[in-house]
C-alpha positions as CSV (number, residue, x, y, z in Angstrom):
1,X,77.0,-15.3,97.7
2,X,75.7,-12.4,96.8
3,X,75.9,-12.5,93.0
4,X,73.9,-16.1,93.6
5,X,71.2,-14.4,94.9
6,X,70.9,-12.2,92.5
7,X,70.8,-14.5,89.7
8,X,68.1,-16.3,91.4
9,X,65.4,-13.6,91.0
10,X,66.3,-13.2,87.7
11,X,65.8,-16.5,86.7
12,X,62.2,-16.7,88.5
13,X,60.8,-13.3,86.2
14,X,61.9,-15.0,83.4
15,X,60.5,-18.0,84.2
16,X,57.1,-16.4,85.0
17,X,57.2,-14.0,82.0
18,X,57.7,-17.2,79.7
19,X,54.7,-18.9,81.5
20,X,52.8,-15.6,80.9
21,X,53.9,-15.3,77.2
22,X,52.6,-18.8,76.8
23,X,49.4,-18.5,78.1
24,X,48.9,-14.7,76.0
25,X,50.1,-17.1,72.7
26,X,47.2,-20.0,73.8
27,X,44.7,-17.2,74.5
28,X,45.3,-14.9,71.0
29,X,45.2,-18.1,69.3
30,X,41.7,-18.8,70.7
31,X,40.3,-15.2,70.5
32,X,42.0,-13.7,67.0
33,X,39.0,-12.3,65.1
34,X,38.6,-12.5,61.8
35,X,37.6,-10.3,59.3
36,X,33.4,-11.5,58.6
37,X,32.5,-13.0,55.4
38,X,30.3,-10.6,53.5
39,X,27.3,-11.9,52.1
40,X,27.3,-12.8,48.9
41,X,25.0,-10.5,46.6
42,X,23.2,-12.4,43.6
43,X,23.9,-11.8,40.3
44,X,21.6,-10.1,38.5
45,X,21.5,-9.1,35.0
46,X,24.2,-7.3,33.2
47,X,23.6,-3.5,32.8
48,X,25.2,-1.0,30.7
49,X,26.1,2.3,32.4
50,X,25.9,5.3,29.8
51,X,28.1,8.4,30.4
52,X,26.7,10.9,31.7
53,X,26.2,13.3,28.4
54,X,24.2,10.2,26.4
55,X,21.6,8.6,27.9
56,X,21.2,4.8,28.2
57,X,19.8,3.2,25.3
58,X,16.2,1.3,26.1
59,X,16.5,-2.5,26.3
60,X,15.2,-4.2,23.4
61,X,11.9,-5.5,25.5
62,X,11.4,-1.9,26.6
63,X,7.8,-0.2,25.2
64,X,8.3,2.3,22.1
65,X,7.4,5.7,23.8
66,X,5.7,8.7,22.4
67,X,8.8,9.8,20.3
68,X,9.6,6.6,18.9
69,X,6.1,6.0,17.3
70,X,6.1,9.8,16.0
71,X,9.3,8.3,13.7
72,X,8.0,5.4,13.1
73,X,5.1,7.4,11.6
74,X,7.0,9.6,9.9
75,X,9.2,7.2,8.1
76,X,6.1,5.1,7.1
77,X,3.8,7.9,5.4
78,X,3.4,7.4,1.6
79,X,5.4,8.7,-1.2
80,X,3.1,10.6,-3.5
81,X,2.2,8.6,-6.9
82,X,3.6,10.1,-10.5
83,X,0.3,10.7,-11.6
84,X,0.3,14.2,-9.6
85,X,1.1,17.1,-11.6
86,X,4.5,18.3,-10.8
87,X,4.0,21.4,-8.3
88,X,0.5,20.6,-7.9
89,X,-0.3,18.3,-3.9
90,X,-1.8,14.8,-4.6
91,X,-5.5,15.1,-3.4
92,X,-7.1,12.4,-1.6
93,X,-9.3,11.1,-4.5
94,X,-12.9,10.6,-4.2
95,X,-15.1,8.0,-3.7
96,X,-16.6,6.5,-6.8
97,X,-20.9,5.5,-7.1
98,X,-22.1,1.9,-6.8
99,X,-22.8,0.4,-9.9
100,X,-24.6,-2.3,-10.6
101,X,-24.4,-4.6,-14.2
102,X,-26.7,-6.5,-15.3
103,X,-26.3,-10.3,-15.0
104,X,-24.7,-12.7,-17.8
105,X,-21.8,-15.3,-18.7
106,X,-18.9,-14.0,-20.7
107,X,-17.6,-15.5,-23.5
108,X,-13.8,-14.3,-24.4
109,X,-13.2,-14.6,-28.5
110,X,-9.7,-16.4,-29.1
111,X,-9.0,-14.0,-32.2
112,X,-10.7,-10.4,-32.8
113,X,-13.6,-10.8,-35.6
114,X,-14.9,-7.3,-35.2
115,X,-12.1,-4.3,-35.6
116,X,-12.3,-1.0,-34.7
117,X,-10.9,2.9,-35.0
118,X,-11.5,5.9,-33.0
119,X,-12.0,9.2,-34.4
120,X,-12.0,13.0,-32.5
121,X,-9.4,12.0,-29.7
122,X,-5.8,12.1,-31.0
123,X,-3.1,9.8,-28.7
124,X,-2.6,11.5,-25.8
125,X,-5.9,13.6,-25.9
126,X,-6.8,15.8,-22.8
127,X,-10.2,15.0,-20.7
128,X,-10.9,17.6,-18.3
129,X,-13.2,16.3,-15.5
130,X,-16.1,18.4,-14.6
131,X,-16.2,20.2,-17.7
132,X,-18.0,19.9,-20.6
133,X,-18.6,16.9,-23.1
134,X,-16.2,15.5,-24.8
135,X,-17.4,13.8,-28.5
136,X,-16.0,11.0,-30.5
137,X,-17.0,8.5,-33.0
138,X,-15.5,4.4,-33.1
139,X,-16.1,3.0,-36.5
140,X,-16.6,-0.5,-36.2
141,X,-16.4,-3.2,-39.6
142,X,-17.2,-6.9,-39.6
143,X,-14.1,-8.8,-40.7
144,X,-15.1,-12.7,-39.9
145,X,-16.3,-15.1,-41.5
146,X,-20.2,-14.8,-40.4
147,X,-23.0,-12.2,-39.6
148,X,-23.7,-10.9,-36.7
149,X,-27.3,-10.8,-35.5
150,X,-26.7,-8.7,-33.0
151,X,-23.3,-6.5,-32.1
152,X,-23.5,-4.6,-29.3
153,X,-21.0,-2.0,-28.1
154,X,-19.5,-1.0,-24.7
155,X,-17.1,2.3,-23.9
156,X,-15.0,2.3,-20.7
157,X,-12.1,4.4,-19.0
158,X,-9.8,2.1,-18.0
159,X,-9.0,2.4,-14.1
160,X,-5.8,4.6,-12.9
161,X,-4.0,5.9,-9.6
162,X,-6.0,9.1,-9.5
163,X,-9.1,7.4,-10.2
164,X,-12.0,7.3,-7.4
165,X,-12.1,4.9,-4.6
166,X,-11.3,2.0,-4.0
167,X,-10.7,0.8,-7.1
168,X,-9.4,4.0,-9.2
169,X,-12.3,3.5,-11.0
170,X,-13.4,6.5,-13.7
171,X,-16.9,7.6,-13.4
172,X,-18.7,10.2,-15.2
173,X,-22.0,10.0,-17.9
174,X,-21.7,9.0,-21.4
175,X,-24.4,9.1,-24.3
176,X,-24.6,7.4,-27.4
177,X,-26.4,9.4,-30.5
178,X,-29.3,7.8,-31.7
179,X,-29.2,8.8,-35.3
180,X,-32.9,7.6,-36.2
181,X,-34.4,9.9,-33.3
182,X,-31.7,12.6,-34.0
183,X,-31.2,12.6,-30.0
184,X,-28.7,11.4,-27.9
185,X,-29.3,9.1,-25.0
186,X,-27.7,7.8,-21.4
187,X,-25.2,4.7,-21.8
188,X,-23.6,2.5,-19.0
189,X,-20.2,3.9,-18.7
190,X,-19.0,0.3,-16.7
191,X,-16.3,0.8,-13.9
192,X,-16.2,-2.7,-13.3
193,X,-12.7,-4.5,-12.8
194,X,-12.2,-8.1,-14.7
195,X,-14.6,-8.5,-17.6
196,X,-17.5,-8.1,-16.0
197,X,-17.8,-4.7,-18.0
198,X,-18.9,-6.2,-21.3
199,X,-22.3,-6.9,-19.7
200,X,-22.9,-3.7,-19.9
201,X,-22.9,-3.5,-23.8
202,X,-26.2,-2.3,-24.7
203,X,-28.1,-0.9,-28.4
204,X,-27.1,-4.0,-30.4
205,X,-27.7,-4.1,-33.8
206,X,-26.9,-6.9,-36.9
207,X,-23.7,-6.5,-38.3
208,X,-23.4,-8.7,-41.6
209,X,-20.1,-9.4,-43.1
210,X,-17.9,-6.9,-44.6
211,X,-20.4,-3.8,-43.3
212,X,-19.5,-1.4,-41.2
213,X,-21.0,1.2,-38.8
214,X,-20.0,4.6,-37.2
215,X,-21.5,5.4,-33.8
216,X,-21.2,8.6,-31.9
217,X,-20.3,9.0,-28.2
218,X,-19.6,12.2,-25.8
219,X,-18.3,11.4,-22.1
220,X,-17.9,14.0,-19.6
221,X,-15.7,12.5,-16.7
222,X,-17.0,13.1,-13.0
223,X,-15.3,15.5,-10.6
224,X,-12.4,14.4,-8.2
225,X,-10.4,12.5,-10.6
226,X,-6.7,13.6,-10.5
227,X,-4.1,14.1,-12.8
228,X,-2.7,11.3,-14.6
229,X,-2.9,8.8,-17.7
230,X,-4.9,6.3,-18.5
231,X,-6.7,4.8,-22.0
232,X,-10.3,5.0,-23.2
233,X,-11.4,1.4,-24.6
234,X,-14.1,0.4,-27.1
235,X,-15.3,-3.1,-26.9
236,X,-17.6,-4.8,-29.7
237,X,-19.9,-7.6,-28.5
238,X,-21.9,-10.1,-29.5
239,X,-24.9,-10.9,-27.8
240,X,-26.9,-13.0,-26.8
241,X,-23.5,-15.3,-25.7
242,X,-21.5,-11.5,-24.2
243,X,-19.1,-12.4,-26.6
244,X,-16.0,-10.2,-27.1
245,X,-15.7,-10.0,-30.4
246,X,-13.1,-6.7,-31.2
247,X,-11.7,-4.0,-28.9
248,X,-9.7,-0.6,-29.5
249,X,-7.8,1.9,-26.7
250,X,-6.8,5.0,-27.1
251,X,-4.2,6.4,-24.5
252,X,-5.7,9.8,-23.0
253,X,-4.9,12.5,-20.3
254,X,-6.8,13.3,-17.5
255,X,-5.8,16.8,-16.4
């Protein structure tokens, strides 16, 4: 009897602590937490960390700042020309005068009837601007087929790299001697580019066939020419047509 009532008890708790175990397992299932979602960031665009001794290169749509455009400056100034003297700076050449030549149609001979020599300036003859006169003759012979009633003649320096702005055009004076008023006088000394130089032929004179003539020039070249090489051209022409009728160069220094 009284191990029955003993058993009896027991059997009760454990009936109530199974009912209470039950209703914790129905209750955790209904109130377990979970961890919350975290939000989800949007992507934004890839980034490259630098380490922290280089600093992170610019991206390619960045602005050049001051530094960059002090290198780009640097790397884009101009190598000097070859026609500086070695040693000597290349100076900013000058700016050459407005000419104006008189107006006229060109006529280009398709084979030289007219040829010509140079004398006083030996190849490779040094002009020293802003100095005194330079003189030389150009002998000039008729060697077609016809007279000429009237040869003109023409004396350029052909342009250069240390010529003057903006063409490196050579200026300076140049005078022809007249021989019949023992004087000499003012000639065009053309800078023009093209042809358009042999309008400027002036003191034309008949030429027959097989003659000859011997004129005499001095040039003096104008200041703020620089160093370099260039040639000194003679150009025969027949006028009234502007007709280029011989020509001659002579390769010179300007120092």
């Amino acid at each position: 009897m009284r191990s029955h009532r003993t058993a009896a008890p027991v059997r009760a708790m454990t009936a109530v602590l199974v009912a209470l175990g039950g209703l914790s397992t129905v209750t955790g299932c209904g109130s377990t937490e979970h961890p919350a979602a975290q939000p989800v960031q949007p992507a934004g665009p890839a980034t490259s960390t630098a380490p922290a001794d280089r600093p992170a290169a610019p991206p390619p749509s960045a602005a050049p700042t001051a530094s960059d455009g002090a290198r780009t400056t640097a790397a884009a100034a101009p190598t000097p020309t070859g026609s500086a003297a070695p040693g000597r700076p290349a100076a900013t050449p000058g700016t050459g005068a407005a000419q104006r030549l008189p107006a006229g149609r060109l006529t280009v001979a398709g084979a030289a009837q007219v040829t010509a020599s140079v004398g006083g300036l030996a190849q490779g003859a040094v002009l020293h601007p802003g100095t005194a006169a330079t003189e030389f003759t150009v002998t000039v012979r008729n060697t077609g087929s016809a007279d000429y009633t009237r040869l003109a003649a023409v004396v350029r320096v052909k342009q250069y790299d240390g010529g003057l702005a903006p063409l490196g055009s050579v200026g300076g004076t140049l005078e022809r001697y007249d021989e019949a008023a023992g004087a000499w006088h003012a000639v065009a000394l053309p800078q023009a580019s093209g042809m358009d130089y042999l309008l400027a032929a002036s003191d034309g004179a008949p030429l027959a066939r097989g003659a000859s003539l011997t004129i005499r020039y001095r040039i003096r070249l104008a200041e703020g020419l620089r160093p370099g090489a260039t040639d000194l051209q003679f150009t025969a022409v027949s006028q009234p047509e502007n007709l280029q009728a011989g020509t001659v160069s002579v390769p010179v220094a300007i120092a």
